[in-house]
C-alpha positions as CSV (number, residue, x, y, z in Angstrom):
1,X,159.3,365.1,195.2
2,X,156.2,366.4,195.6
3,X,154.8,366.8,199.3
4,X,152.3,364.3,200.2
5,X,149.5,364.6,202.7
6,X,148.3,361.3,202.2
7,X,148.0,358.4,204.7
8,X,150.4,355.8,203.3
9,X,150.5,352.7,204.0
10,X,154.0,350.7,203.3
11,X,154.1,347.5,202.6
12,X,157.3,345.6,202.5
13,X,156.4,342.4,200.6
14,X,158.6,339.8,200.4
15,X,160.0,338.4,197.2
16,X,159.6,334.6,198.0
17,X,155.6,335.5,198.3
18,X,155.8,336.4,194.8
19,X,158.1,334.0,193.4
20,X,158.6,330.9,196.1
21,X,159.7,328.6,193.5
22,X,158.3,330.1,189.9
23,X,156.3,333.5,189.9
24,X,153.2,333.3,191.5
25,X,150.6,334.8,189.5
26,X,147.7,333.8,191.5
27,X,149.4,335.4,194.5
28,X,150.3,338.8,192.7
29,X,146.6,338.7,191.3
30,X,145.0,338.4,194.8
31,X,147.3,341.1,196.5
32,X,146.5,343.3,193.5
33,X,142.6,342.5,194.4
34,X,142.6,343.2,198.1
35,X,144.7,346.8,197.9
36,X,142.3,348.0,194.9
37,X,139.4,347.2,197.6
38,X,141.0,348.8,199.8
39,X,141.7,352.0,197.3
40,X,137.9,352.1,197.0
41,X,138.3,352.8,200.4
42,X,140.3,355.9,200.1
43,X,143.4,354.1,200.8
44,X,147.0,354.9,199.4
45,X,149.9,352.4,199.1
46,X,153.4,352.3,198.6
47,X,155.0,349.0,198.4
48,X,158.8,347.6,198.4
49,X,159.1,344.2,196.6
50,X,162.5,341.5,197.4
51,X,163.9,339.3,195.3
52,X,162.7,335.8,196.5
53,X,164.5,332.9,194.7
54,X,165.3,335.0,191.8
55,X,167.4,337.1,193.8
56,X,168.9,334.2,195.5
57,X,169.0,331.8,192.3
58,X,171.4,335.3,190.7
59,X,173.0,335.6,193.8
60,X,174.8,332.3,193.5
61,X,175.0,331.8,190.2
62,X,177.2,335.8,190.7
63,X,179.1,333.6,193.7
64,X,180.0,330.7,191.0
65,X,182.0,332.8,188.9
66,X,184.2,333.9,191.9
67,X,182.7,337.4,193.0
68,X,182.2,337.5,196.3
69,X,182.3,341.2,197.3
70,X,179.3,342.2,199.7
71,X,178.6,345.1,197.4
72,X,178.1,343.1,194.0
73,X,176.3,340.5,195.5
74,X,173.5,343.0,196.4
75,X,173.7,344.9,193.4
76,X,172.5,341.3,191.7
77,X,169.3,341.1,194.5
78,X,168.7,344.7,193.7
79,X,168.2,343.5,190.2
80,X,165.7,340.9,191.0
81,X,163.7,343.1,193.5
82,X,163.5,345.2,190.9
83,X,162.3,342.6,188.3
84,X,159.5,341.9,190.5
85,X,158.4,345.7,191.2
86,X,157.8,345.9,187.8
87,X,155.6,343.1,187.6
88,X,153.3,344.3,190.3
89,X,153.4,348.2,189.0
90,X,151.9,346.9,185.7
91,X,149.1,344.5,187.3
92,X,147.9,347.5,189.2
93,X,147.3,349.6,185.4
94,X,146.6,353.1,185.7
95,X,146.3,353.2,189.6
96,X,150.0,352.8,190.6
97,X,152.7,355.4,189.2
98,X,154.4,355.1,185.5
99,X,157.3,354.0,186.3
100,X,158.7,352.2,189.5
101,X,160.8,354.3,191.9
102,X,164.5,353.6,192.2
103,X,165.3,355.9,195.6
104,X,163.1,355.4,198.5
105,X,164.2,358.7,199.6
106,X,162.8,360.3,197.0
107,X,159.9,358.7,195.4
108,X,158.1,361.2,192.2
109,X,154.7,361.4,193.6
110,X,152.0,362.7,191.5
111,X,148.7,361.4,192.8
112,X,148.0,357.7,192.0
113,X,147.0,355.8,194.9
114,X,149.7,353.3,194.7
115,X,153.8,353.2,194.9
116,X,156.2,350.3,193.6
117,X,159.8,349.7,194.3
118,X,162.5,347.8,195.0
119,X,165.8,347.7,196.9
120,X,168.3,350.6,196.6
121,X,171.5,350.4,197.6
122,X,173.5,347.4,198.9
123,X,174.4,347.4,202.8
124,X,170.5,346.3,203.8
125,X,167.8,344.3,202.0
126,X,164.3,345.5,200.8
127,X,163.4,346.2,204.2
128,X,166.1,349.2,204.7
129,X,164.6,350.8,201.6
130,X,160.9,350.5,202.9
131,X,161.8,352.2,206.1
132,X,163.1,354.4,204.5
133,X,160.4,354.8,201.8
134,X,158.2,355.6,205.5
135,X,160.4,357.9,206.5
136,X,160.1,359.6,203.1
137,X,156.3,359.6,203.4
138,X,155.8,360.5,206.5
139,X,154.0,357.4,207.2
140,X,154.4,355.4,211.0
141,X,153.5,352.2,209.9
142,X,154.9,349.4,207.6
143,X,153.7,346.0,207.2
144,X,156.5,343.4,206.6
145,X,154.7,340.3,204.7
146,X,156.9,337.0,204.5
147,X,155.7,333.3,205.3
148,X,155.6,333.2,208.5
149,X,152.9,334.0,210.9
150,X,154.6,335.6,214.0
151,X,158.5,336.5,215.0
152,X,159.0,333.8,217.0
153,X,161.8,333.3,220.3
154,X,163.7,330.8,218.1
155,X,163.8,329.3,214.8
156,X,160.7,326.8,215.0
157,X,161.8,324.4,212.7
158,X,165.2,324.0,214.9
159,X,164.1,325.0,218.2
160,X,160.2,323.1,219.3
161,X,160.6,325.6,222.6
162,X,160.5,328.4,220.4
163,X,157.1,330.3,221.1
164,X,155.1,333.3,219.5
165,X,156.1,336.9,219.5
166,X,152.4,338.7,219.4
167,X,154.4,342.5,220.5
168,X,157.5,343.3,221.1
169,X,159.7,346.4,221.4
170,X,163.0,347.0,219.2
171,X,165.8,346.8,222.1
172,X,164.4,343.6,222.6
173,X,163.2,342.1,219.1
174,X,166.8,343.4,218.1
175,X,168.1,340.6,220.3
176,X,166.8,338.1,217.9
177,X,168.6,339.6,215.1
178,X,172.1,339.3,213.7
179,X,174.3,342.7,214.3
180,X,174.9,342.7,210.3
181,X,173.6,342.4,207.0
182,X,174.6,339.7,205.0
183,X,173.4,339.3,201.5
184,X,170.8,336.3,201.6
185,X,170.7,336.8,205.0
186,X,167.3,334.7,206.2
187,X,165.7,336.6,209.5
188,X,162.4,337.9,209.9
189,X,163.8,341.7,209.8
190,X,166.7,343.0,208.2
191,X,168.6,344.4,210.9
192,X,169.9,347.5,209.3
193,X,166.2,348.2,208.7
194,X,165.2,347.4,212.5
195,X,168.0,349.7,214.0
196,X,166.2,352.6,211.4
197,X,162.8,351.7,212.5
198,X,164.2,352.2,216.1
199,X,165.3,355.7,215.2
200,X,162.2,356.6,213.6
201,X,159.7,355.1,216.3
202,X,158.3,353.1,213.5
203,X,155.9,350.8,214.0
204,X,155.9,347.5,212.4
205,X,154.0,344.6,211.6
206,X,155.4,341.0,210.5
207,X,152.9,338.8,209.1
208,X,152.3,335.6,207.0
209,X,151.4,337.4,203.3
210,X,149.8,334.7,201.9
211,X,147.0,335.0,204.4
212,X,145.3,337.7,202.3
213,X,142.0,338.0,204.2
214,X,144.4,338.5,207.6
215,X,146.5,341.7,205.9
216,X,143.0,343.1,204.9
217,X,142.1,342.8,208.7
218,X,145.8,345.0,209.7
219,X,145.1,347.4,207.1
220,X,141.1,348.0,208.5
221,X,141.9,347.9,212.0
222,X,140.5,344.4,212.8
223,X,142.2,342.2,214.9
224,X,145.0,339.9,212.9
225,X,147.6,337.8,213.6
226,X,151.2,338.5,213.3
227,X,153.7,340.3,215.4
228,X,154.0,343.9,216.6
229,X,157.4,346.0,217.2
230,X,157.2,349.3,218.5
């Protein structure tokens, strides 16, 4: 891999922002538009795509012919993450790299201003691989974009006590996570990935990602809203 000086930033972005139901193309076509404005800006980007309801749709459909090993089951989200790297690689053209990366550890680098990947290895979602696509980088930021505006206390939608998380640090937004990884697992961190963001002194943001104007404002230094762990 080739030593980069650059100031990445990561961008874990979450699969059911680019395929809630069907794939999004509108979505995918605004993201694309704010992190080319953002190029113009001397900016550099590498970016970790999940598997949204692909992943989850395979996932199942793996679980109805009896499989039910941990390991496989990831192996079919890998797939889909994958599937969906591709896609955004090729809407960026000639800025991003030729092909998409398949080990976050050691991504080919040879001067485009943009990065795509997917997940890695099973044991952690897309998350673990774009900590560790930071680590590889050198950068100390990554922005996690789902659909949800801030880590909250509690699930909202079971909880109405459950209040916005503006900062936080990782002993206590671990708390809110499971101890595991679980494939479909549904939390707004993967928890392997948190307890490697500990370790690294990452910092990172959580934000909704279909508020495109509001990831502009992280990636400018403007005020924004989501959560911060450090």
């Amino acid at each position: 891999m080739e030593t980069s000086t650059k100031n990445w930033t990561v961008i874990s972005l979450g699969g059911s922002l680019i395929c809630p139901d069907r794939v999004d193309a509108d979505y995918v076509r605004e993201f694309v538009a704010l992190i080319k404005k953002e190029i113009e800006k001397g900016g550099h980007f590498a970016i970790i795509t999940g598997g949204g309801r692909v992943a989850r749709e395979y996932r199942d459909a793996l679980l109805g012919t009896g499989e039910s090993d941990p390991d496989m089951l990831d192996w079919m989200g890998i797939a889909a993450t994958r599937y969906n790297a591709e896609l955004l690689r090729l809407a960026f053209g000639a800025l991003a790299e030729s092909a998409i990366f398949m080990d976050p550890n050691t991504p080919t680098l040879t001067g485009k201003s943009v990065l795509v990947g997917g997940g890695y290895t099973p044991g952690h979602s897309s998350d673990g691989s774009a900590v560790a696509l930071a680590k590889a980088l050198g950068a100390t930021k990554l922005v996690n974009l789902s659909n949800i505006d801030y880590v909250y206390t509690a699930d909202p939608r079971k909880d109405p006590t459950a209040t916005p998380i503006k900062t936080s640090n990782w002993t206590d937004f671990r708390k809110l996570l499971p101890e595991s990884w679980d494939p479909g697992l549904n939390a707004p961190f993967d928890p392997v990935a948190a307890r490697m963001a500990e370790e690294m002194g990452l910092e990172v943001a959580v934000m909704n990602g279909k508020n495109i104007e509001n990831l502009g404002a992280y990636i400018e230094g403007r005020e924004f809203i989501g959560t911060v762990i450090a």
